[in-house]
Each structure stands twice: as C-alpha cells, then as structure tokens.
Gaussian input, Z-matrix of N, CA and C with variables (Angstrom, degrees):
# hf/3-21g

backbone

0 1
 N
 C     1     B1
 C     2     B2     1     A1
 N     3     B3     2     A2     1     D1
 C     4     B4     3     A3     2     D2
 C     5     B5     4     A4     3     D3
 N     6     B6     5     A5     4     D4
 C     7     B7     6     A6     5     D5
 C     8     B8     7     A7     6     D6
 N     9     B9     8     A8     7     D7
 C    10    B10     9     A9     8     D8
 C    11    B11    10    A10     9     D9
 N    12    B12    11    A11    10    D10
 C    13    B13    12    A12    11    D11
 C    14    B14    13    A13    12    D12
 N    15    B15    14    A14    13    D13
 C    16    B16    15    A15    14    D14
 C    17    B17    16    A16    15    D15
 N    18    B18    17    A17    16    D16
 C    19    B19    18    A18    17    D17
 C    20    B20    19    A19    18    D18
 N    21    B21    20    A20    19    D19
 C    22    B22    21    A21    20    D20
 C    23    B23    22    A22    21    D21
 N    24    B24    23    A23    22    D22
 C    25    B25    24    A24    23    D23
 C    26    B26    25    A25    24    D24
 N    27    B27    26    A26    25    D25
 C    28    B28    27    A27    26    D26
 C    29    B29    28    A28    27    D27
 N    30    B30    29    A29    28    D28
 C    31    B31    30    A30    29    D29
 C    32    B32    31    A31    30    D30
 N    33    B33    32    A32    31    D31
 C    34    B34    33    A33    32    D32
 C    35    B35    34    A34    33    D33
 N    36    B36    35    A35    34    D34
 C    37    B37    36    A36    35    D35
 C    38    B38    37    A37    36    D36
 N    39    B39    38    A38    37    D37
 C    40    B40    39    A39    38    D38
 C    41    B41    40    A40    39    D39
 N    42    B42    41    A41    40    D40
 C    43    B43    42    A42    41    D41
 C    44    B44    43    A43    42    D42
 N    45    B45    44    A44    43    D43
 C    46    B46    45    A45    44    D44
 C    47    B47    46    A46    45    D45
 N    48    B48    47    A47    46    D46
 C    49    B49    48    A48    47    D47
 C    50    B50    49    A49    48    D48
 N    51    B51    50    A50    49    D49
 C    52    B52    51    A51    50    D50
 C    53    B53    52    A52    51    D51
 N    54    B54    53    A53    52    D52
 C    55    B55    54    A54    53    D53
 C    56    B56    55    A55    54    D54
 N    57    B57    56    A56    55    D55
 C    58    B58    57    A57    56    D56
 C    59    B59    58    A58    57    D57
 N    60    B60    59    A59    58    D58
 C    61    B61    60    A60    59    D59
 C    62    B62    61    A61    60    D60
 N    63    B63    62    A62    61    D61
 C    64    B64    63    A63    62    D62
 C    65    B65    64    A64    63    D63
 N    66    B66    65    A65    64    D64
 C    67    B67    66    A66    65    D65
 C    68    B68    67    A67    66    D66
 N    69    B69    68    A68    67    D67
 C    70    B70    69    A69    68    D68
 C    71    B71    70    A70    69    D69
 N    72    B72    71    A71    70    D70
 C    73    B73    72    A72    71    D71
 C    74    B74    73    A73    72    D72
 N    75    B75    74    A74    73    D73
 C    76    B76    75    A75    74    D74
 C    77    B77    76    A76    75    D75
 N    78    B78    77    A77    76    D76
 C    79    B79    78    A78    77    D77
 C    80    B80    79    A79    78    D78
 N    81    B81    80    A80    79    D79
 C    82    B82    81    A81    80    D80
 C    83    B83    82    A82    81    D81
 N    84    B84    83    A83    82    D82
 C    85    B85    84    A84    83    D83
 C    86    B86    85    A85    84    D84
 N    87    B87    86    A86    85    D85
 C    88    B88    87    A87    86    D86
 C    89    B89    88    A88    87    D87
 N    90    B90    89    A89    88    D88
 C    91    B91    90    A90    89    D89
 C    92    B92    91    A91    90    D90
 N    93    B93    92    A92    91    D91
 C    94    B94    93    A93    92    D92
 C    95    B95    94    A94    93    D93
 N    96    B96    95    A95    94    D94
 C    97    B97    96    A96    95    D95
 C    98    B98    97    A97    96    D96
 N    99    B99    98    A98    97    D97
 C   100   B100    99    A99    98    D98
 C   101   B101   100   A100    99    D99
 N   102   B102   101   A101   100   D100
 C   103   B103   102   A102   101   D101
 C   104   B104   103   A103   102   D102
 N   105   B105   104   A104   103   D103
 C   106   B106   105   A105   104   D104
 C   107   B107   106   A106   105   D105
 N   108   B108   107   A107   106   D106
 C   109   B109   108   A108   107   D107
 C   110   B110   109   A109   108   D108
 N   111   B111   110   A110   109   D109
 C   112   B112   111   A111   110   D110
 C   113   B113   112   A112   111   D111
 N   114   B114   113   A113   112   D112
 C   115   B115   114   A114   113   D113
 C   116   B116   115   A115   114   D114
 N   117   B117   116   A116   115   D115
 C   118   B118   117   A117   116   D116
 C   119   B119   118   A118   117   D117
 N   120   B120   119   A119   118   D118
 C   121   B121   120   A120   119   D119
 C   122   B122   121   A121   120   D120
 N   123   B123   122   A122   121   D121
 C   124   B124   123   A123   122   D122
 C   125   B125   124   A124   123   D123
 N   126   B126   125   A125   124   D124
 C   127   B127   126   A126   125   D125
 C   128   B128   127   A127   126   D126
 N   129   B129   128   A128   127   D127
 C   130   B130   129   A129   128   D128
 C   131   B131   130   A130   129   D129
 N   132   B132   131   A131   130   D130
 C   133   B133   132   A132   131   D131
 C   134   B134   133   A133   132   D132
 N   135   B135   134   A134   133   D133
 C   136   B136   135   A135   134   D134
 C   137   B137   136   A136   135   D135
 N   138   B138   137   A137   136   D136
 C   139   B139   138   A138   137   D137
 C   140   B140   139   A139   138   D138
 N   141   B141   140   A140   139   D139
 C   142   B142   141   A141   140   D140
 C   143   B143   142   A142   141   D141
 N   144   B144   143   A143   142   D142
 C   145   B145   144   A144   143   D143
 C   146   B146   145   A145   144   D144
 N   147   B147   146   A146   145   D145
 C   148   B148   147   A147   146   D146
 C   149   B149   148   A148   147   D147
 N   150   B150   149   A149   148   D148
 C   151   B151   150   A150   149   D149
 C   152   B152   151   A151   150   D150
 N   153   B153   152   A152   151   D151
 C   154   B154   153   A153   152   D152
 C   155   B155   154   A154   153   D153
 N   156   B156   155   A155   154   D154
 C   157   B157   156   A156   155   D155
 C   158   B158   157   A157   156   D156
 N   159   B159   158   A158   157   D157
 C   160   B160   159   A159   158   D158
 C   161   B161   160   A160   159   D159
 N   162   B162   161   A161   160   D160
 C   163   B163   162   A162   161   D161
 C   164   B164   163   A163   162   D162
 N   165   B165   164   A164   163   D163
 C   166   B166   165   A165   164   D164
 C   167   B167   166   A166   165   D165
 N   168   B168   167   A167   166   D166
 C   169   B169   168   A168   167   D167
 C   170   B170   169   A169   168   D168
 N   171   B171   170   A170   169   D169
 C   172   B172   171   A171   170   D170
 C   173   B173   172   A172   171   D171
 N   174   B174   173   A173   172   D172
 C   175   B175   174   A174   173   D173
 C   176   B176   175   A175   174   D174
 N   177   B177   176   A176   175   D175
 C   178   B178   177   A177   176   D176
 C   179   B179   178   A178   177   D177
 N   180   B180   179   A179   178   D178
 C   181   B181   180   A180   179   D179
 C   182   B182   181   A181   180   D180
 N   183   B183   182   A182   181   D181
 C   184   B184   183   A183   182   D182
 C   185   B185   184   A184   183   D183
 N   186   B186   185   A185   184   D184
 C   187   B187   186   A186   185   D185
 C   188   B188   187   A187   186   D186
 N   189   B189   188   A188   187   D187
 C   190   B190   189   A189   188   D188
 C   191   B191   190   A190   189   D189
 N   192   B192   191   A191   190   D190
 C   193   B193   192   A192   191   D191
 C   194   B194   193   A193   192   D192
 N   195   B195   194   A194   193   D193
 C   196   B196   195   A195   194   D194
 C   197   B197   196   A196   195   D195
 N   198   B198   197   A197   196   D196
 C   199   B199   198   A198   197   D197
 C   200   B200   199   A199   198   D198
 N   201   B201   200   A200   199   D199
 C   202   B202   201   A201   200   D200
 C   203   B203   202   A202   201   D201
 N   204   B204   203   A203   202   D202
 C   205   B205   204   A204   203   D203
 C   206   B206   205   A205   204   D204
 N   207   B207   206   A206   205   D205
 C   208   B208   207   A207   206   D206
 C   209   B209   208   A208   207   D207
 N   210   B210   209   A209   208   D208
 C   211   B211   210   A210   209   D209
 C   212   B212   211   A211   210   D210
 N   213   B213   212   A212   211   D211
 C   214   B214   213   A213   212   D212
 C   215   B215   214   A214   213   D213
 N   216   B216   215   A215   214   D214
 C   217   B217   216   A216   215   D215
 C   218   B218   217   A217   216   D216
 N   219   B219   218   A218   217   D217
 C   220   B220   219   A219   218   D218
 C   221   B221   220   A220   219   D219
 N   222   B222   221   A221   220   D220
 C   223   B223   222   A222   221   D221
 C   224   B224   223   A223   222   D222
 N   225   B225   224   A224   223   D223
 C   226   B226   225   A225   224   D224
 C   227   B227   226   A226   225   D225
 N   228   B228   227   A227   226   D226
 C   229   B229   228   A228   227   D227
 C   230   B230   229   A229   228   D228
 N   231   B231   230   A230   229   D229
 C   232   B232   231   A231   230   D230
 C   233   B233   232   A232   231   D231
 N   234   B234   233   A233   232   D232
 C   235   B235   234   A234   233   D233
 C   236   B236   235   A235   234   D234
 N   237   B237   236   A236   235   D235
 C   238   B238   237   A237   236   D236
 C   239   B239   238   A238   237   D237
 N   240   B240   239   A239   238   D238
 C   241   B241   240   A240   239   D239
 C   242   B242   241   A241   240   D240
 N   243   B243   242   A242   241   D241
 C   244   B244   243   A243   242   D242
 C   245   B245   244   A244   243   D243
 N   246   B246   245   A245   244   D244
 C   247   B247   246   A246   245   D245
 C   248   B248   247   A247   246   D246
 N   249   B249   248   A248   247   D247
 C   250   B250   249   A249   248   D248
 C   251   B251   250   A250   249   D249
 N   252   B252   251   A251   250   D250
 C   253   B253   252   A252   251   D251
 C   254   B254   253   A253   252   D252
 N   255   B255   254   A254   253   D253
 C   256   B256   255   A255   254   D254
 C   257   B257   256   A256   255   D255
 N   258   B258   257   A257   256   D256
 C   259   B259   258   A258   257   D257
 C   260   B260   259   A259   258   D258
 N   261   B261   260   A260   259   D259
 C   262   B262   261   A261   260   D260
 C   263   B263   262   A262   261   D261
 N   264   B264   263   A263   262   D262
 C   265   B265   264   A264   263   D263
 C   266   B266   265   A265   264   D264
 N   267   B267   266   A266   265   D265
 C   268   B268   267   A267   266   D266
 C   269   B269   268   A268   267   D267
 N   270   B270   269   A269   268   D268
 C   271   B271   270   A270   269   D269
 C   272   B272   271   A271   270   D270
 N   273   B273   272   A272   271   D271
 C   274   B274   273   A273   272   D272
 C   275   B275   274   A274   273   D273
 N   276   B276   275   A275   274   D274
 C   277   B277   276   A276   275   D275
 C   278   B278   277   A277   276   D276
 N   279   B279   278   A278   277   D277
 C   280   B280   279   A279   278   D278
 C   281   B281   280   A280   279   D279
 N   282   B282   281   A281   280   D280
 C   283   B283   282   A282   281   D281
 C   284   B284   283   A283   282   D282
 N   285   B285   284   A284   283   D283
 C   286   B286   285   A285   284   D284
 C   287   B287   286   A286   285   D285
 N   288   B288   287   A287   286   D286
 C   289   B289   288   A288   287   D287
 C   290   B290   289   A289   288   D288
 N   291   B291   290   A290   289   D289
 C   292   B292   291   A291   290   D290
 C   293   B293   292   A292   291   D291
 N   294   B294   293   A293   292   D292
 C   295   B295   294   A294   293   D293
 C   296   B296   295   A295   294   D294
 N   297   B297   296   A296   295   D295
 C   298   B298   297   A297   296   D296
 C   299   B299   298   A298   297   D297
 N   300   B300   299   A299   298   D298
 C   301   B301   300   A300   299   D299
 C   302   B302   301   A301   300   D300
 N   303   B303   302   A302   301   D301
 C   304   B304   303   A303   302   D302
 C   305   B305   304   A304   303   D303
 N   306   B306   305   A305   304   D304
 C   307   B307   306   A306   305   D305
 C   308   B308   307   A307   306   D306
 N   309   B309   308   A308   307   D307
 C   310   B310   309   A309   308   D308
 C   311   B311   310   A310   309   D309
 N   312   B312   311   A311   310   D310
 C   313   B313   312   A312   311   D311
 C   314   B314   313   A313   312   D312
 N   315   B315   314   A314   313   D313
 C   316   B316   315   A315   314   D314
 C   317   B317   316   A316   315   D315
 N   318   B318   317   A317   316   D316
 C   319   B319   318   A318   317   D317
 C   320   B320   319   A319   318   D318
 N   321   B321   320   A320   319   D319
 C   322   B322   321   A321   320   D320
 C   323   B323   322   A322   321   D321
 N   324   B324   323   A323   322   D322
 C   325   B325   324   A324   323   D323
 C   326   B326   325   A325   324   D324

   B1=1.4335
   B2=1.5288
   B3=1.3728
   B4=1.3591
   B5=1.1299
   B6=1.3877
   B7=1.7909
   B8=2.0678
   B9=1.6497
   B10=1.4721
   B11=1.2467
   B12=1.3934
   B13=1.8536
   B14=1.4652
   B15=0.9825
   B16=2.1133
   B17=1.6681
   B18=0.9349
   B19=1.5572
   B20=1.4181
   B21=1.4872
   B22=1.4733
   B23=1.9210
   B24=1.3601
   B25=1.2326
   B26=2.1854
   B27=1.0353
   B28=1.2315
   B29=1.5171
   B30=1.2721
   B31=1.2385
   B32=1.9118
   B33=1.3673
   B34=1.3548
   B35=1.9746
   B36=0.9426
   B37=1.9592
   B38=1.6713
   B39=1.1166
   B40=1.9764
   B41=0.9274
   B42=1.3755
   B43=1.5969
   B44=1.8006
   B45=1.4974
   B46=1.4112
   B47=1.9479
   B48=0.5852
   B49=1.5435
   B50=1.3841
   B51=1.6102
   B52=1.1067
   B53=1.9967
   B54=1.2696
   B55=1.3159
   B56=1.3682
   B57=1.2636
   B58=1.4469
   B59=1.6646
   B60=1.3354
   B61=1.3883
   B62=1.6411
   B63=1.0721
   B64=1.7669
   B65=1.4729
   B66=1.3952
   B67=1.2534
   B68=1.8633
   B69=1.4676
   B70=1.7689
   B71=1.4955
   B72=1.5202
   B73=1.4154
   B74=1.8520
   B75=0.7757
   B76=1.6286
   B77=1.7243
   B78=1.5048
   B79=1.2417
   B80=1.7199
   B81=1.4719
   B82=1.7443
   B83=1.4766
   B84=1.5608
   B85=1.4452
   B86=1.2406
   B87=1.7964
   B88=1.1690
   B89=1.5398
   B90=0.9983
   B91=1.4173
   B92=1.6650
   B93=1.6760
   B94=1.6190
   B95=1.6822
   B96=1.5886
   B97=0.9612
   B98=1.9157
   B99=1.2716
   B100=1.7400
   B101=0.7720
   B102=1.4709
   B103=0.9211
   B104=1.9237
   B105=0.9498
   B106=1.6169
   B107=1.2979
   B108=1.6657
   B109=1.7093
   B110=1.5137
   B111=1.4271
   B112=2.2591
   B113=1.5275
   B114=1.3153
   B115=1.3437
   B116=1.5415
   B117=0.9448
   B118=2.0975
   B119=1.8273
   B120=1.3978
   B121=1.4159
   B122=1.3546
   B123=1.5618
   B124=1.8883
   B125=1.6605
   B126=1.8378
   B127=1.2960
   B128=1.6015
   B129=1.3278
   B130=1.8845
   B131=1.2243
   B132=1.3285
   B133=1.7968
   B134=1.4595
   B135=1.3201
   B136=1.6858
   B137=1.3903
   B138=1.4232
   B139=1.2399
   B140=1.6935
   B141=1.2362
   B142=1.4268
   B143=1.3111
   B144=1.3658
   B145=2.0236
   B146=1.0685
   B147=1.4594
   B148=1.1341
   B149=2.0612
   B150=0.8944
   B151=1.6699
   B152=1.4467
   B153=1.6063
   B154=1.7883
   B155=1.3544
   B156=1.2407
   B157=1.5284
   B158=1.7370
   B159=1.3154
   B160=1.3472
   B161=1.5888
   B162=0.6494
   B163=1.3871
   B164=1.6200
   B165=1.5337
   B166=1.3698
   B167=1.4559
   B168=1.1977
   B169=1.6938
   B170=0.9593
   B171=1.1696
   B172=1.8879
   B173=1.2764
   B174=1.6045
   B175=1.7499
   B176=1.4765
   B177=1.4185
   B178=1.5139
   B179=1.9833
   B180=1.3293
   B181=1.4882
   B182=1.4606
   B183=1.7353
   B184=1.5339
   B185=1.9608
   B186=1.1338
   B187=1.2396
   B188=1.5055
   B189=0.9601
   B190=1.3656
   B191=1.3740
   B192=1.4142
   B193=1.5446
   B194=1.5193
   B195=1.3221
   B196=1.4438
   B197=1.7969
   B198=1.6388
   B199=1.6230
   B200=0.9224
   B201=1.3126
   B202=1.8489
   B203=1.7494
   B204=1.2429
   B205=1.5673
   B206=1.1154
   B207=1.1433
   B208=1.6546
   B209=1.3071
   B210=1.4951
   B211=1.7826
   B212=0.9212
   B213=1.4312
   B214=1.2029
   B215=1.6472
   B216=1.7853
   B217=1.0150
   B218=1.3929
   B219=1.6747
   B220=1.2434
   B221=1.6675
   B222=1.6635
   B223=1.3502
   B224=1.6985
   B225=1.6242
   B226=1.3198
   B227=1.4888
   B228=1.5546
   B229=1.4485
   B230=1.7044
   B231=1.0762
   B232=1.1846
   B233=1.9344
   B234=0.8152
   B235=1.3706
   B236=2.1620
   B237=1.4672
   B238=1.4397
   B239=1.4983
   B240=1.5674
   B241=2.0190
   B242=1.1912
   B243=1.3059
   B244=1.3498
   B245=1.6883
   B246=0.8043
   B247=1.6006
   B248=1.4079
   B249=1.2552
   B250=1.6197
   B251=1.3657
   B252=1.3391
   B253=1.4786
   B254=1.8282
   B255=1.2144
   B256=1.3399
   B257=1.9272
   B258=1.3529
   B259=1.1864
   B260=1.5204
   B261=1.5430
   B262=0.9560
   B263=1.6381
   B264=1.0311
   B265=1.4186
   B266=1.5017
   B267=1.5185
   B268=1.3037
   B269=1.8304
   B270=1.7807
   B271=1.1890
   B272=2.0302
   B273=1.1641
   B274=1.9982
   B275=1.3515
   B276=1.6036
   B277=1.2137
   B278=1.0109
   B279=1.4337
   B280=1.8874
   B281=1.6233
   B282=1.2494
   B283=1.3524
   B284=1.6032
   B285=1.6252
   B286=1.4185
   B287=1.5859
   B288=1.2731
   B289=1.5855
   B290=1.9068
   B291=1.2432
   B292=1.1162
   B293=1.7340
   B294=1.9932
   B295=1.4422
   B296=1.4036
   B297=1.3401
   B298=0.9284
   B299=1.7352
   B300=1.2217
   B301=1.0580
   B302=1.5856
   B303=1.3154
   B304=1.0402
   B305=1.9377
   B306=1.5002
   B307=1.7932
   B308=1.6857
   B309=1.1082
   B310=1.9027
   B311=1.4655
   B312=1.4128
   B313=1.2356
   B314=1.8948
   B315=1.2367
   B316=1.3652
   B317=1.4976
   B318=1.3345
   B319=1.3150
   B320=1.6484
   B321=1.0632
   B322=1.8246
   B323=1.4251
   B324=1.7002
   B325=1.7721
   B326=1.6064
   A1=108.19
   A2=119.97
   A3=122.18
   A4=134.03
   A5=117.58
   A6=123.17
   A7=88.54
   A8=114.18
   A9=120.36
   A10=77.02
   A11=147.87
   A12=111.58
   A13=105.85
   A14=96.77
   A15=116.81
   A16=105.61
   A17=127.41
   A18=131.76
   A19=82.72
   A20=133.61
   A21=130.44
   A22=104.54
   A23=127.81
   A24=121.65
   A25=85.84
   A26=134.49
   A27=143.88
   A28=105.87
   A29=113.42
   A30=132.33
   A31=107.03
   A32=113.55
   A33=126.94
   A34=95.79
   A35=112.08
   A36=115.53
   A37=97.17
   A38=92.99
   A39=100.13
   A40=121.29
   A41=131.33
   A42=135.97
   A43=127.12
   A44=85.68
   A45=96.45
   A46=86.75
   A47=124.75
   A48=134.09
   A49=142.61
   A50=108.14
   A51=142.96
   A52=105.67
   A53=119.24
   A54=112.40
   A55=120.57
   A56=139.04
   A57=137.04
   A58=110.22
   A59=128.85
   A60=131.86
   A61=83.65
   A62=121.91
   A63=108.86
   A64=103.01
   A65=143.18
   A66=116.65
   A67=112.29
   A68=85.55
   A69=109.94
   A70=119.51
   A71=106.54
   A72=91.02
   A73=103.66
   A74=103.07
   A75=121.94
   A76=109.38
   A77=98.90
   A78=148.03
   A79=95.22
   A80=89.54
   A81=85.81
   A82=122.74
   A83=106.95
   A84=112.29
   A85=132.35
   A86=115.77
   A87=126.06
   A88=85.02
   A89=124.29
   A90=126.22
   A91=102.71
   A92=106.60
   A93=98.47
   A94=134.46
   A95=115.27
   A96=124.08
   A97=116.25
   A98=99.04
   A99=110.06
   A100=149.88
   A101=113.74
   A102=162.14
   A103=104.20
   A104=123.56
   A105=131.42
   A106=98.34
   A107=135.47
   A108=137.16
   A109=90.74
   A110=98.52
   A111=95.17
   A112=109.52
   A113=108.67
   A114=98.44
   A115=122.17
   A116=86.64
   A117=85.06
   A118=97.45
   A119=96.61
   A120=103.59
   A121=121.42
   A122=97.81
   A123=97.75
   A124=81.54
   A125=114.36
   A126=112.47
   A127=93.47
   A128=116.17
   A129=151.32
   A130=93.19
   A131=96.26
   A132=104.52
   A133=126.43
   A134=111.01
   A135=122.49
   A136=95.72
   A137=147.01
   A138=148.10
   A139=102.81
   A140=113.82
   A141=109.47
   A142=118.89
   A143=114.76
   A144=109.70
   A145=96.09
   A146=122.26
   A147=99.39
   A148=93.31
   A149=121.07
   A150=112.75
   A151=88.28
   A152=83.23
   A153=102.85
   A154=116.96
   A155=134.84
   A156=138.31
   A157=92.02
   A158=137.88
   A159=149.43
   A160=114.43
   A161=129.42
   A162=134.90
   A163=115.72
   A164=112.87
   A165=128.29
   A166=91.89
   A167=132.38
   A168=148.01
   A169=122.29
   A170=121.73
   A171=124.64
   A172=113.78
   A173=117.00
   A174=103.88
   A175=123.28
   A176=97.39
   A177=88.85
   A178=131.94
   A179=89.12
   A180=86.83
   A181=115.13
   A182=108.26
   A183=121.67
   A184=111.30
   A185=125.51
   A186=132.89
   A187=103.91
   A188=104.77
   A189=125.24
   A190=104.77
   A191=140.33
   A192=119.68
   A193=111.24
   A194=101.53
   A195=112.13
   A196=96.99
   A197=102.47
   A198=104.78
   A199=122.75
   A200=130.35
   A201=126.51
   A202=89.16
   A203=112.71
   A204=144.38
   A205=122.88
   A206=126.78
   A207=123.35
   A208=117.64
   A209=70.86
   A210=90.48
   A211=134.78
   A212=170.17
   A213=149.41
   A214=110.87
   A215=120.83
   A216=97.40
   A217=115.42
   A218=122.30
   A219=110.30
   A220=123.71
   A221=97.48
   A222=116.76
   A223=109.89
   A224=120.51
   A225=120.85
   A226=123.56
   A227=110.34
   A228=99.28
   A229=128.83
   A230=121.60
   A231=133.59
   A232=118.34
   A233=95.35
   A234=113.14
   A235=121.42
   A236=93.58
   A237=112.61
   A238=111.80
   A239=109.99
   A240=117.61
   A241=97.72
   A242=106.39
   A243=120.82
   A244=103.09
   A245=151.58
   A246=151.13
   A247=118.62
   A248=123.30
   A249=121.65
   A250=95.94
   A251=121.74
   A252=132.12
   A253=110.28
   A254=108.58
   A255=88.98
   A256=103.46
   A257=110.88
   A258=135.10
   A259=128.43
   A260=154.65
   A261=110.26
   A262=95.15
   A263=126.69
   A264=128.73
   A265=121.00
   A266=100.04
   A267=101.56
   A268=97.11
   A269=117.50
   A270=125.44
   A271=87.19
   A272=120.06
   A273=125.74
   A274=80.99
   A275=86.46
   A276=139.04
   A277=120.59
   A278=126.30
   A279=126.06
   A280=92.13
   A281=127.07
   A282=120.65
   A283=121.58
   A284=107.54
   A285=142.65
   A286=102.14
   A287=140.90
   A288=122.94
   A289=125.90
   A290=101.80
   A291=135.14
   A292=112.81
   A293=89.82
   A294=78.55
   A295=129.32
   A296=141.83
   A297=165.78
   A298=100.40
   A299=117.75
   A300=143.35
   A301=117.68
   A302=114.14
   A303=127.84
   A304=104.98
   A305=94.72
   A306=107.52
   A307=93.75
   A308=108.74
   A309=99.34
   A310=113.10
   A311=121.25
   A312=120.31
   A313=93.90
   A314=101.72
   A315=129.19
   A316=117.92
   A317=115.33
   A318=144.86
   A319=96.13
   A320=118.22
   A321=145.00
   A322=82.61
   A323=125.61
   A324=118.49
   A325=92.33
   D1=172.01
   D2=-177.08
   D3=-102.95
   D4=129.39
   D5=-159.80
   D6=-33.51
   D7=154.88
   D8=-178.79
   D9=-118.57
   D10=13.41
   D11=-172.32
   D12=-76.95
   D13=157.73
   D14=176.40
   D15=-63.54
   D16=147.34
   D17=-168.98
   D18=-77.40
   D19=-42.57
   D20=-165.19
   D21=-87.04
   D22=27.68
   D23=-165.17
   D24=-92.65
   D25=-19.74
   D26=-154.15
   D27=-87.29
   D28=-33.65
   D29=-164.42
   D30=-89.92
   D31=137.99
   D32=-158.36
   D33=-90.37
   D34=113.50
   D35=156.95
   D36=-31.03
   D37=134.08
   D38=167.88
   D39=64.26
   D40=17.34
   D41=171.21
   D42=-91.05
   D43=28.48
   D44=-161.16
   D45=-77.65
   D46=150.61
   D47=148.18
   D48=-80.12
   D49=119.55
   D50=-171.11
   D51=-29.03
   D52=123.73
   D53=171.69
   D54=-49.52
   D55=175.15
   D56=158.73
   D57=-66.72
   D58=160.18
   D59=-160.07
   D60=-121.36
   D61=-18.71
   D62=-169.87
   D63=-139.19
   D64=124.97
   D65=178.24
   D66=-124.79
   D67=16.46
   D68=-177.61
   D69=65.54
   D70=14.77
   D71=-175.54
   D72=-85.75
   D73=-12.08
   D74=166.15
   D75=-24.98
   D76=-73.65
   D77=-146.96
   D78=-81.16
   D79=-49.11
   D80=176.42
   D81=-85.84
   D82=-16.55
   D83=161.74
   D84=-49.04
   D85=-47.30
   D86=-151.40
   D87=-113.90
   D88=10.46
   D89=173.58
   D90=-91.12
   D91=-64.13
   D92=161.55
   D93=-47.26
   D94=-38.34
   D95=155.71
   D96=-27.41
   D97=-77.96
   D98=164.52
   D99=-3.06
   D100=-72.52
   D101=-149.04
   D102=-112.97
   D103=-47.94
   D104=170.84
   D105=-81.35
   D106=-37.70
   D107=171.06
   D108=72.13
   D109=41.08
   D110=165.42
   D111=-71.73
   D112=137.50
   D113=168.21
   D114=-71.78
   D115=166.44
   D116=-165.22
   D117=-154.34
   D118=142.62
   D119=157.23
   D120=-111.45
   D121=157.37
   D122=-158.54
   D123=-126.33
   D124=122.05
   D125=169.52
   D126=-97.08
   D127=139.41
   D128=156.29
   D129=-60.59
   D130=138.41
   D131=154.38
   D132=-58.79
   D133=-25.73
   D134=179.37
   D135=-69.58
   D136=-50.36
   D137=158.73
   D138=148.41
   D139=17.03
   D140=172.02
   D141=-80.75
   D142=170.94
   D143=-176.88
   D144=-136.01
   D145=159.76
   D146=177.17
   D147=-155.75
   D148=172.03
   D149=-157.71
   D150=-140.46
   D151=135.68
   D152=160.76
   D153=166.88
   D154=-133.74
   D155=-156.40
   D156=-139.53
   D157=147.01
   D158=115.40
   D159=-25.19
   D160=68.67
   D161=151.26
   D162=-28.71
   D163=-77.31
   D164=-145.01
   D165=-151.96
   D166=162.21
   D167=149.67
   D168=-150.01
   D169=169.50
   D170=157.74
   D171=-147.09
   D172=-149.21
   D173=168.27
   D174=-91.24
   D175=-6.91
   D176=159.38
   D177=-110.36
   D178=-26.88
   D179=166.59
   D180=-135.47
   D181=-162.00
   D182=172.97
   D183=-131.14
   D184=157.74
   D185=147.30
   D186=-79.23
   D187=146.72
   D188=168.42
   D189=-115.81
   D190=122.18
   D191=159.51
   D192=-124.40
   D193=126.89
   D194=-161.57
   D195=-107.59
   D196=153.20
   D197=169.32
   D198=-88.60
   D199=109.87
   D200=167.16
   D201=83.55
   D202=67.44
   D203=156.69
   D204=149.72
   D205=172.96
   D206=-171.14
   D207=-89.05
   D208=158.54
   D209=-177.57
   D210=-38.74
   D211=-144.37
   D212=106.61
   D213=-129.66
   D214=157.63
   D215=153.88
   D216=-141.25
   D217=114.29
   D218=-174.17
   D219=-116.59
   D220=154.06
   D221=167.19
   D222=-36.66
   D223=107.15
   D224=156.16
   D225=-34.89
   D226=-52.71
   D227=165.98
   D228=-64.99
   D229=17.85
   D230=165.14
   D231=-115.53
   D232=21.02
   D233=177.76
   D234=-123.68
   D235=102.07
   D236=175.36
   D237=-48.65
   D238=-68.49
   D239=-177.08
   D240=-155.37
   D241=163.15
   D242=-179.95
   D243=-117.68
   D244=135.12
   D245=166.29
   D246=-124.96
   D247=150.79
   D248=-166.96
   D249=-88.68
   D250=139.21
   D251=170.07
   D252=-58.46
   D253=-39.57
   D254=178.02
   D255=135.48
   D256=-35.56
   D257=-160.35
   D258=-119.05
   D259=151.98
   D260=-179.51
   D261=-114.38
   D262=-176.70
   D263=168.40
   D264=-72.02
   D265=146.67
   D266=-155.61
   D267=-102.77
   D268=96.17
   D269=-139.49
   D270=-107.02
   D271=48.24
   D272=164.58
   D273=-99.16
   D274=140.89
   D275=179.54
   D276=-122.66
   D277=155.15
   D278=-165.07
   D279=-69.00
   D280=-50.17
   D281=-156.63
   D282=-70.43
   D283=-29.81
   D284=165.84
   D285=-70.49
   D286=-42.44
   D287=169.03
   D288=-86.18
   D289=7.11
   D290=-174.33
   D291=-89.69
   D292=-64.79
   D293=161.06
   D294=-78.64
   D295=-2.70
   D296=-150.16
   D297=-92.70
   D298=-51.84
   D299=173.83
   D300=-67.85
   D301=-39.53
   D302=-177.71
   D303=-73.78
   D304=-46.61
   D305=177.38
   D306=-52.97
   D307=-60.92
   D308=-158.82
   D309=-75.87
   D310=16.09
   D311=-165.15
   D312=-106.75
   D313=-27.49
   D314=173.57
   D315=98.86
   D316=24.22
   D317=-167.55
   D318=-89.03
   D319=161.50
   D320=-172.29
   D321=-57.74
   D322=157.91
   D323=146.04
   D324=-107.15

C-alpha cells in the first residue's frame, strides 16, 4: 500500500520566518520629509509636540529646527508620530529677496 504521510509531515512547527526589522521606508520618509522641509509635528511619548522642519537624521535620531526657538535634537525612540504640518516652509532668504528686488527695480540679478 502507499506511504499515507502528509506532503507537510517534513516540515518543522515554527519555522516560519521572522519579518524584516527595517524595510527603509522609514528612511525614505523622513528623507522626503527633508528634503521638501514640510513642517511636521513630532508627538513624545511624555505627550508633548513640538513643531518644526527635519533638518538632519540618522538611525538613531532627528534635528528638529524650529523658528524663533531652539533647535532640538531628539532620540527616535522617544518619539510617538510624526504628522505633516500641513504647509511647507517658507525657505527666502536675505540674498534671494534682494535679488528679487533688484529684478523689479529693473536692475541686472
């Protein structure tokens, strides 16, 4: 008569494999974040928020750079969510309204 084992009798209970721990979409988030300089609020686990731009990151933290207060720089693992403010930063510069000024005056830029 013919072997009855289960095609799955070979196979070990619990050998399923572990998900990935990083899958970079992280990385490419807060990279767009950055890079566009959206404002964003970052809720703390303590329950504070606190508002500003991505500056800088790595794998363990972020800059925060806020207008008209300081900078900050915090531990990712101390960070609840991040959410986009809504807006992007308003990135004129003295030298950029200058020439600007210089264009409508009808002067060289």
């Amino acid at each position: 008569m013919a072997d009855m084992t289960s095609p799955l009798a070979g196979r070990r209970r619990g050998s399923k494999s572990t998900p990935p721990g990083e899958t970079g979409q992280e990385a490419l988030y807060l990279r767009s974040l950055s890079d566009r300089q959206v404002i964003v609020n970052v809720k703390l686990r303590d329950g504070e928020t606190v508002r500003g731009w991505i500056e800088y990151f790595d794998d363990v933290m972020l800059r925060l750079t806020r207008e008209g207060a300081p900078n900050l720089f915090i531990y990712k693992h101390q960070i609840r969510s991040i959410t986009e403010g809504g807006k992007k930063r308003d990135v004129q510069t003295e030298g950029s309204s200058k020439a600007r000024r210089r264009v409508s005056n009808g002067e060289r830029a």
